[in-house]
C-alpha positions as CSV (number, residue, x, y, z in Angstrom):
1,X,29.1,-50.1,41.7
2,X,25.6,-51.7,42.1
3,X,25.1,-52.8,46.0
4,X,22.4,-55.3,45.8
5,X,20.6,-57.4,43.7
6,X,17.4,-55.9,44.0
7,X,18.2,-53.1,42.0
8,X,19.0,-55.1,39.0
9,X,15.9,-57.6,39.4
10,X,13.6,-58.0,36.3
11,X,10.0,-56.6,36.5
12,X,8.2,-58.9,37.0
13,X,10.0,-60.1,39.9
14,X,10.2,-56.8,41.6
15,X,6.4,-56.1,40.7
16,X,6.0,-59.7,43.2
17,X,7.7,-58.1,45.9
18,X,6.2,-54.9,45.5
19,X,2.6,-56.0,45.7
20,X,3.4,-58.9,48.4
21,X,4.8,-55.8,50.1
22,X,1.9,-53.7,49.8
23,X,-0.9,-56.2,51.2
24,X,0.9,-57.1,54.2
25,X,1.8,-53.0,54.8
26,X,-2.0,-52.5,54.4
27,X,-3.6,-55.1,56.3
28,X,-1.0,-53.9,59.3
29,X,-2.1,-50.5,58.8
30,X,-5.7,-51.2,58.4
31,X,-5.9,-52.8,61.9
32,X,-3.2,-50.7,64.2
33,X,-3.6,-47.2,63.0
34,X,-6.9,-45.7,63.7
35,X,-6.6,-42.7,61.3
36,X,-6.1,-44.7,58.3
37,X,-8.5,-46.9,59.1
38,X,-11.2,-44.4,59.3
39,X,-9.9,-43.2,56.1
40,X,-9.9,-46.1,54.4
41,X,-13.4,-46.9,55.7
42,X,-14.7,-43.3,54.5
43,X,-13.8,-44.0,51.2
44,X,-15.1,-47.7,50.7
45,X,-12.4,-49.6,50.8
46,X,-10.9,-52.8,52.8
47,X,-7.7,-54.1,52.5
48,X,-9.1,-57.2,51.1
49,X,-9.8,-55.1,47.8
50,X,-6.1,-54.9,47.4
51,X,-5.4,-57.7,45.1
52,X,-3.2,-56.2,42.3
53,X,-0.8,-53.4,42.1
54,X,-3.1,-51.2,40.1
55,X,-5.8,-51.2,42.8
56,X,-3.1,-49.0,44.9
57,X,-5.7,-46.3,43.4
58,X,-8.3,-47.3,45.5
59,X,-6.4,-46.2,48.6
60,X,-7.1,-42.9,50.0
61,X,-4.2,-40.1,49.8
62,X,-2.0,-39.5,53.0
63,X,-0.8,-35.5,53.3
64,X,1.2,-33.9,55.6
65,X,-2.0,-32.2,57.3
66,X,-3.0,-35.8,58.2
67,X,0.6,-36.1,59.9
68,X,-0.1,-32.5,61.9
69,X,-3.4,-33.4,62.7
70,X,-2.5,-37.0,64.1
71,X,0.6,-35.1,66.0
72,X,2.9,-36.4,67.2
73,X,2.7,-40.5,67.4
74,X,-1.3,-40.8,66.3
75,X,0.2,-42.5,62.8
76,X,2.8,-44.7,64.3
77,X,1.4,-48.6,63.5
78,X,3.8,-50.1,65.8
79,X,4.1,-49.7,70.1
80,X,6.1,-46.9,71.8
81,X,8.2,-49.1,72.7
82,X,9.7,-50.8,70.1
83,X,10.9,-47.0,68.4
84,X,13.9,-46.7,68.9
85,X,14.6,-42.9,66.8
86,X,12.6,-39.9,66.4
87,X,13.0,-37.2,63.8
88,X,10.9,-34.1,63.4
89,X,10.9,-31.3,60.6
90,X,11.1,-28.2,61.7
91,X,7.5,-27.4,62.2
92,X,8.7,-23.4,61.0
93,X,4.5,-23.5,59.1
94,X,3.1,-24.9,62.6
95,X,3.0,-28.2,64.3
96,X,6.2,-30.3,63.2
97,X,5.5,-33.7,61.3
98,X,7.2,-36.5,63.8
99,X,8.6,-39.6,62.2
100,X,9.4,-42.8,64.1
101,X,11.7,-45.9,63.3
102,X,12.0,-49.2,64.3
103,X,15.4,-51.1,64.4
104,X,14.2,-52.9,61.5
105,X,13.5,-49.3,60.1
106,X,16.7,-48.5,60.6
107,X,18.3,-51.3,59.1
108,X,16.1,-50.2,56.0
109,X,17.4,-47.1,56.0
110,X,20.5,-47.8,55.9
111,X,20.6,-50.2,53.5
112,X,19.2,-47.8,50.7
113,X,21.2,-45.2,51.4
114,X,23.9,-47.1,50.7
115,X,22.5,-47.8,47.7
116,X,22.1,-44.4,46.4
117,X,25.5,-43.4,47.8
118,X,27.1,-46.1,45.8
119,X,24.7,-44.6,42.6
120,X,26.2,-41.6,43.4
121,X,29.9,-43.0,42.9
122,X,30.5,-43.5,46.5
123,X,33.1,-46.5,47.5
124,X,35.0,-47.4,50.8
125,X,37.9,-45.6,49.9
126,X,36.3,-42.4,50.7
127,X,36.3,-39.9,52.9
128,X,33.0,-38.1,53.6
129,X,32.8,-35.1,55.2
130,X,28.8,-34.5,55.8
131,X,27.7,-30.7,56.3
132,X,24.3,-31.1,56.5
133,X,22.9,-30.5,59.9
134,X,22.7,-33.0,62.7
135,X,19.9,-33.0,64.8
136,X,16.1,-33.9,64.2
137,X,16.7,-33.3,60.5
138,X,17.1,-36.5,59.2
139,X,19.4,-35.8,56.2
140,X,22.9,-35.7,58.0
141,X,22.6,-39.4,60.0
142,X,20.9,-40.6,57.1
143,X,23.7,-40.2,55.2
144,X,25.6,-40.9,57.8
145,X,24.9,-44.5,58.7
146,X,24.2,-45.5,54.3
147,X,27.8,-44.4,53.9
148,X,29.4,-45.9,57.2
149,X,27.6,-49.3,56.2
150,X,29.8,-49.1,52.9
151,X,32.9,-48.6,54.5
152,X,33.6,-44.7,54.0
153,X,35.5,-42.8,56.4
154,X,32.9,-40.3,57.8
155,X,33.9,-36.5,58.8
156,X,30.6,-35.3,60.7
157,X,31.1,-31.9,60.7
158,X,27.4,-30.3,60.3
159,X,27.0,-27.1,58.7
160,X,28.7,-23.8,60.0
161,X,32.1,-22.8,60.8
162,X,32.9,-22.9,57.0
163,X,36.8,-22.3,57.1
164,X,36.7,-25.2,59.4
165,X,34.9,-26.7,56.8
166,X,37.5,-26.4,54.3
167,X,40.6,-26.9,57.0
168,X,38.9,-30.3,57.5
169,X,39.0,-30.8,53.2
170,X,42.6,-29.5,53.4
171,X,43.6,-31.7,56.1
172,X,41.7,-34.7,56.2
173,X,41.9,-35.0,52.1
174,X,37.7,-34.8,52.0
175,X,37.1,-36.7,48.4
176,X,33.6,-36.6,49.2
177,X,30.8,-34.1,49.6
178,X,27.1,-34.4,51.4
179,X,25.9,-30.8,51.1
180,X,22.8,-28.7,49.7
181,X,23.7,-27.6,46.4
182,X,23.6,-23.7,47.8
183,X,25.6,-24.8,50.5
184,X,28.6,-26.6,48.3
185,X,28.8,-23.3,46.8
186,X,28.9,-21.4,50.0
187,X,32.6,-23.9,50.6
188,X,33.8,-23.0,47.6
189,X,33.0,-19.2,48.2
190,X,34.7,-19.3,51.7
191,X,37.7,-21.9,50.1
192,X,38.0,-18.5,47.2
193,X,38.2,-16.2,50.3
194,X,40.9,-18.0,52.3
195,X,43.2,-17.7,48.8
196,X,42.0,-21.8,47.9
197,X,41.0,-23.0,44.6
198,X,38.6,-25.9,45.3
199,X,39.8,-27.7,42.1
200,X,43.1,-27.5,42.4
201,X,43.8,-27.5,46.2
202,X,41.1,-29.9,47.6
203,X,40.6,-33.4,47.0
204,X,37.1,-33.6,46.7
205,X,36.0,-35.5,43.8
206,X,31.9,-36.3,44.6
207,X,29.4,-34.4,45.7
208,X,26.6,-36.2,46.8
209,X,23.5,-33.4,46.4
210,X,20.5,-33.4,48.6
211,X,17.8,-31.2,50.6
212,X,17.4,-28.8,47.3
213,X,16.2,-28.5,43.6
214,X,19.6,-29.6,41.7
215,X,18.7,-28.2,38.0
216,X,21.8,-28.0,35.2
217,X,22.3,-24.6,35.7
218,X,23.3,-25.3,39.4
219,X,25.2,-28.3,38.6
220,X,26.8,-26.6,36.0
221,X,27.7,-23.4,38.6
222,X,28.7,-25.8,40.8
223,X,31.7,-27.3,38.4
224,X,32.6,-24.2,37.6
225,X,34.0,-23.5,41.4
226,X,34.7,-27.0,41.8
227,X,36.1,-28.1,38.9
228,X,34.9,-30.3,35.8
229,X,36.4,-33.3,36.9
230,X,33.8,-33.4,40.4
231,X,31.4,-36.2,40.1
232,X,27.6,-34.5,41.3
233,X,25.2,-36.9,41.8
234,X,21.4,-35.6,43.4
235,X,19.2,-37.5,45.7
236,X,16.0,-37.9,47.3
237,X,14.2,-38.5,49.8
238,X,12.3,-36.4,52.8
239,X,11.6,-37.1,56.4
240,X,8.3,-37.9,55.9
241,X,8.7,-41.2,53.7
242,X,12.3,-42.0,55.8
243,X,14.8,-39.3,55.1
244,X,17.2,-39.9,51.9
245,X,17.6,-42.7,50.6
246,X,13.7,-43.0,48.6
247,X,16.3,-42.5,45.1
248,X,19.6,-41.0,44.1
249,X,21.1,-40.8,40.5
250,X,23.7,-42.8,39.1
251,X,26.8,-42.2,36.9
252,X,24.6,-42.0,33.6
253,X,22.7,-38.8,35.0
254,X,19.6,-39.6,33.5
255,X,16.9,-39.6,36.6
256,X,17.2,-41.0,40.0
257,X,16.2,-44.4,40.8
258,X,14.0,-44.7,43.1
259,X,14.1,-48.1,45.4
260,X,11.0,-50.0,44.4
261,X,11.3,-52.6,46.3
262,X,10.6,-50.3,49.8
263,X,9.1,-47.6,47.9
264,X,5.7,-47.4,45.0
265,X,5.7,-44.1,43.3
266,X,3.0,-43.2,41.1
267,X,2.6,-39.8,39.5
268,X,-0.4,-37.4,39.8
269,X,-2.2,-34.6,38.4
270,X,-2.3,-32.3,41.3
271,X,-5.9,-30.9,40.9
272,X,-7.9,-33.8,39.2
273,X,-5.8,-36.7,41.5
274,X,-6.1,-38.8,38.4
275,X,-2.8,-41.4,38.0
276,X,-1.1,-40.1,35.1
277,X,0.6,-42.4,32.5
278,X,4.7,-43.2,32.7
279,X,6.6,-40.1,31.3
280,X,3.6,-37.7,32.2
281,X,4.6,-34.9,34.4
282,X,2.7,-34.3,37.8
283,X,3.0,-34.7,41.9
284,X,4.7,-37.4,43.3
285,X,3.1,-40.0,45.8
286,X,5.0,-42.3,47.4
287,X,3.9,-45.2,49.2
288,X,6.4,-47.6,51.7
289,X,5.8,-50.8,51.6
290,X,8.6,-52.1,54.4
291,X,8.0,-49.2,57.3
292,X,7.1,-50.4,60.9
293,X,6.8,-47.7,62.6
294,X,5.0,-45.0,60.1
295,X,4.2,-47.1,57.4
296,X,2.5,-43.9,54.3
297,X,0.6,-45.2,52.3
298,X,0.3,-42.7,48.7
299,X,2.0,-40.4,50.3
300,X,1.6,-36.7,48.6
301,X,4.9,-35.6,48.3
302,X,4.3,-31.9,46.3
303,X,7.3,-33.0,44.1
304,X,7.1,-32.0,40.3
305,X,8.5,-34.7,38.2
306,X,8.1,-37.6,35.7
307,X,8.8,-41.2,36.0
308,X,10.9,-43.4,33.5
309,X,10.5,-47.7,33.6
310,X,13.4,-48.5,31.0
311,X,16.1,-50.5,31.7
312,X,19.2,-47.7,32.5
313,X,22.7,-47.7,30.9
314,X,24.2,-48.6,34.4
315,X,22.2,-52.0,34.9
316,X,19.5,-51.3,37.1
317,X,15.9,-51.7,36.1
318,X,14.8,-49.9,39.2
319,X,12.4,-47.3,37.6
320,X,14.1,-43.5,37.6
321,X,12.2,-40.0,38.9
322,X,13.3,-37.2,36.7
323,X,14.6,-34.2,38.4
324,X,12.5,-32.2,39.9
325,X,10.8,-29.5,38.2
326,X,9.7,-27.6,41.5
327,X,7.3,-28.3,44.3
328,X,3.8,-27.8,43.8
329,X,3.8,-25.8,46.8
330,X,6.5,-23.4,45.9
331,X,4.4,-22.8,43.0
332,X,4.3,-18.9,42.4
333,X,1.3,-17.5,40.5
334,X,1.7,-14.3,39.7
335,X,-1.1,-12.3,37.7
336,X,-2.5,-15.3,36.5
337,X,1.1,-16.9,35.4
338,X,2.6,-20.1,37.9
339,X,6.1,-19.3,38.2
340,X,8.4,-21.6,39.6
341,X,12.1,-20.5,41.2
342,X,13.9,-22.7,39.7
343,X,13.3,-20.9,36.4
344,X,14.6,-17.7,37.6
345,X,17.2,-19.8,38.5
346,X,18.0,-21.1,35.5
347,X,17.9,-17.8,33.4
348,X,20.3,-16.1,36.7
349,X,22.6,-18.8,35.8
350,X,22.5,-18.3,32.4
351,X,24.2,-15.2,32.7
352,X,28.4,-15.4,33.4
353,X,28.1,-11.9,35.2
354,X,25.7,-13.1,37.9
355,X,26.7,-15.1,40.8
356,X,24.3,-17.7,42.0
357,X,23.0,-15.9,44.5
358,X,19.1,-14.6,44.5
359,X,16.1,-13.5,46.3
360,X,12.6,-13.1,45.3
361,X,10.2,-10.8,46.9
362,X,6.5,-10.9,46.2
363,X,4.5,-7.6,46.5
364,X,1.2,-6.4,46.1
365,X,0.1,-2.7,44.3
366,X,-3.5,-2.0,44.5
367,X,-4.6,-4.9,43.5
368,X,-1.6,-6.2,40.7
369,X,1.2,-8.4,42.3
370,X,4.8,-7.4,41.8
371,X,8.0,-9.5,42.0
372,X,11.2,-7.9,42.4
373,X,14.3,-10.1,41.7
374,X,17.6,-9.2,43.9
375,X,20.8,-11.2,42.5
376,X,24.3,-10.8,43.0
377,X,26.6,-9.9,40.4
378,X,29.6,-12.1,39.7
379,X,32.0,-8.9,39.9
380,X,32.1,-5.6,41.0
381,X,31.7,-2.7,38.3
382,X,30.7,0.8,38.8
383,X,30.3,1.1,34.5
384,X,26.5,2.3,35.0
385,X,25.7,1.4,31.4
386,X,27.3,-2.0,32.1
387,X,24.7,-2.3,35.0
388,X,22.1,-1.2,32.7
389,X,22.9,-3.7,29.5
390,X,23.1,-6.7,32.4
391,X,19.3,-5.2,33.8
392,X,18.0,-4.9,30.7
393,X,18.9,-9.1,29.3
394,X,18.3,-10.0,32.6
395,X,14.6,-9.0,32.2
396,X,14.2,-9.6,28.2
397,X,15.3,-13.4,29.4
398,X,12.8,-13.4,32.4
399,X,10.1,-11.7,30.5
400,X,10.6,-14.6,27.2
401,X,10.7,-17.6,29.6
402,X,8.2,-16.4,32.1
403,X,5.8,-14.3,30.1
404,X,5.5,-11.6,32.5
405,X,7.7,-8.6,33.9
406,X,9.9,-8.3,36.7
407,X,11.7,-6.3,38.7
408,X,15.6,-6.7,38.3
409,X,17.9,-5.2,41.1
410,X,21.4,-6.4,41.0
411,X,23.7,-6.2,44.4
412,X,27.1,-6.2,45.2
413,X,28.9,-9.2,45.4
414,X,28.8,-11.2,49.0
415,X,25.5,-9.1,50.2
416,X,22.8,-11.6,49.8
417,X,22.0,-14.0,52.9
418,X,24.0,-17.3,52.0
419,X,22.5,-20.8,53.8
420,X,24.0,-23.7,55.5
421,X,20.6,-25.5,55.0
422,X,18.0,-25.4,52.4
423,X,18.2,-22.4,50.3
424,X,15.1,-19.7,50.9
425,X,14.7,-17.8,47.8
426,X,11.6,-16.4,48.4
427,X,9.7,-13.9,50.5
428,X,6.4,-13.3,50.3
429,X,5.1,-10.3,51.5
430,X,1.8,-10.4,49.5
431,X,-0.3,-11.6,52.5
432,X,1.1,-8.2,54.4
């Protein structure tokens, strides 16, 4: 089901909005935030220079630094009191980055999440239990509210407590998921404990994915405890920009479309800042063009990917962000070699006698760095030279895709930490 009209709007038109947008967002900015102002003035520009989409290059880059430096309210463009909801992240690397919303905000908000959730396969006739986290993370009432304003029934039942979790499935017939990826297979871990096959005796049929890196290895683990017949669907978004809602896939799995008409993405090489061309891989930057209260403008969003402009199979012309390939940031490099974790992941899940379970720890010898790699084994065995054959094409597979050596200790099953949240696969103890 498409929700609005915008999403189907030929180019041309949605360029119109998209640059009518952008003035009026940086003319606003220009004269109410202070920061942005200096920083447009530092690099020679006015918002009078703004006079066609393509001279969004012109515009200086907002990071989260600027958002930590500025804490909490010194990028708002709009008064105190006309916020009427504030979010924080965590802050767990230092001072949290705040985010504000208007009514009109969250009216906007709303309204493309339910867009994404209806990418995603979501209808009124669903029942959606959401076990992401309530609180200053913004995921859980983002979700929340998109998926209300289509008529779902919503089961707000956070993260924790997971044989609650699945009692609530059992007994409130839960056809829809909002969970981290890690998380979904956490339930369907706990379900297996409690003697409950998730296909079979649950009625979830969608999974709407979030808050992690979805690659086709997880998705694939994922149908394997939930069944073939689930419908997984990832989305996007992050506090910063609005929470989700910034893009979410649809039925044809080919990218997630991002909402152009609130949102310009451009992609990035990450050192030289040049725009790259469509179909080029690089960062993300995102820049909203309806916010009130924190209006970012080219947003760095550390986000690996690739952007798509065709016409998709499903209608919309809204242009689609591939899945992410990683996060800048989470960007290993080890002896000279970037590494990111979600190609350990890939080859971990490539193997049916690992579980999905993993942790990467960084180390550093003398002067070499050293990754060990703990996973989880899918079954118990004490056949030594079965432990041996699995270590050995564990680290043949690492060794081809990464071009380096690791470590390879396989646990027990269940002994890895498991998360309610966002996964944290690695450790660094490098800097120690």
């Amino acid at each position: 089901m498409i929700w609005s009209k915008e999403e189907t709007l030929p180019r041309e038109e949605l360029e119109a909005i998209q640059l009518e947008r952008l003035k009026e967002t940086v003319n606003r900015v220009y004269e109410k935030v202070a920061p942005y102002r200096k920083k447009m003035d530092d690099a020679g520009v006015k918002p009078s220079d703004i006079r066609s989409l393509s001279d969004l290059s012109k515009l200086p880059f907002v990071t989260k630094q600027d958002m930590r430096d500025n804490y909490p309210f010194g990028l708002f463009a709009v008064d105190r009191d006309d916020v009427v909801r504030i979010h924080a992240s965590s802050g767990t690397t230092g001072k949290p980055t705040v985010v504000g919303y208007t009514q009109g905000d969250m009216d906007t908000w709303t309204e493309c999440v339910s867009r994404i959730a209806c990418m995603g396969g979501a209808s009124s006739h669903d029942i959606a239990q959401i076990c992401f986290g309530y609180g200053m993370f913004t995921g859980a009432l983002g979700l929340h509210y998109g998926l209300e304003k289509i008529g779902a029934a919503i089961v707000p039942s956070s993260t924790g407590n997971s044989e609650k979790q699945i009692m609530y499935m059992q007994d409130f017939e839960t056809s829809l998921l909002v969970a981290t990826p890690s998380y979904a297979l956490r339930l369907a871990e706990v379900a297996n404990g409690m003697g409950i096959d998730p296909a079979k005796d649950l009625k979830v049929k969608i999974a709407l994915v979030g808050s992690e890196l979805l690659t086709d290895a997880m998705r694939e683990e994922m149908h394997k405890v939930w069944g073939n017949d689930i419908l997984i669907t990832s989305n996007y978004g992050m506090s910063e920009l609005m929470g989700p809602g910034v893009s979410g896939e649809c039925l044809e799995h080919c990218g997630m479309h991002i909402n152009e008409d609130y949102f310009i993405p451009e992609i990035i090489d990450p050192v030289t800042e040049e725009v790259l061309p469509a179909g080029e891989q690089g960062e993300l930057v995102i820049t909203c063009i309806k916010k009130e209260a924190l209006p970012l403008i080219r947003y760095r969003t550390k986000d690996i990917t690739r952007l798509f402009y065709e016409k998709c199979k499903c209608g919309r012309t809204l242009c689609r962000m591939e899945n992410l390939s990683g996060r800048s940031d989470d960007m290993m490099k080890i002896r000279g070699v970037n590494v990111f974790p979600s190609q350990i992941e890939e080859v971990i899940l490539s193997f049916d006698e690992l579980g999905p379970h993993y942790e990467i720890i960084l180390e550093r010898e003398g002067y070499l760095d050293k990754m060990t790699i703990k996973v989880e084994l899918a079954k118990s065995t004490d056949s030594f030279s079965e432990l041996e054959r699995i270590t050995k094409a564990v680290k043949a597979k690492l060794k081809t895709i990464l071009g380096l050596d690791a470590k390879v200790t396989l646990e027990s099953p269940n002994t890895l930490q498991r998360f309610e949240g966002k996964a944290k696969r690695v450790k660094d103890l490098r800097s120690k």
